[in-house]
C-alpha angles and dihedrals in degrees: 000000000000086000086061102041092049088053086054098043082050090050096045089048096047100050083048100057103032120108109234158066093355090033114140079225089075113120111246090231092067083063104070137025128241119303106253094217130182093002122153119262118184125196124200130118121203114226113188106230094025141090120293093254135228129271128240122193130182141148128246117243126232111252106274102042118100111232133235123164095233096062084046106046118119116231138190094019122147111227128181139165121210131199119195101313090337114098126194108211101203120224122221114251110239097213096039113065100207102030136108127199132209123255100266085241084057106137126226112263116271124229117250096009130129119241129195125205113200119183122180129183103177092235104050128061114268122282108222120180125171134181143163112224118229118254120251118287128227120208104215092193143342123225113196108201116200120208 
């Protein structure tokens, strides 16, 4: 048992005191990456049967500024989905900075179709985003277990 416990107590001294890897002299920059500051986020979310949905665009801030939506909301931009050869130009909301809202003749989202999100500021390189929504999904049968 002593044996054991003096073998801890070595170990624990030895990983304090090293220098190294897991050293207090290590330079807070080697800690953390680059800030990825003022880069583009989108936010919209595809729902098969439903709407196309609104767009929401900020930018990220850099660490140590406090956040509000407002600041980072992405402005001007011009922002468009397109379906096979139809494309859906977005509108800016009006009460929203930073959203973007679908054409009124905007059709529900299709199952298994691809969509392409296109945004376009005029200063920053282009935002591209596809994806191929998931077809419908059948429920063969439901199993409520009580507890």
């Amino acid at each position: 048992m002593r044996t054991c416990l003096l073998l801890i107590a070595l170990l624990a001294h030895l990983s304090c005191g090293a220098p190294g890897p897991l050293s207090a002299d290590r330079d807070p920059d080697d800690l953390f990456g680059p800030s990825e500051d003022n880069v583009i986020v989108v936010d919209a979310i595809l729902i098969v049967d439903a709407a196309l949905p609104a767009v929401d665009l900020r930018r990220t801030a850099p660490p140590g500024v406090p956040y509000t939506a407002a600041a980072s909301a992405l402005t001007g931009a011009d922002v468009s989905i397109q379906v096979d050869d139809a494309v859906f130009e977005y509108r800016p909301d009006s009460e929203n900075a930073g959203r973007y809202l679908p054409p009124v003749t905007a059709p529900v989202v299709d199952p298994g179709r691809a969509y392409e999100l296109r945004v376009d500021t005029g200063e920053d390189p282009v935002v591209r985003a596809t994806t191929i929504t998931p077809a419908h999904v059948r429920i063969g049968a439901l199993v409520l277990l009580d507890q």
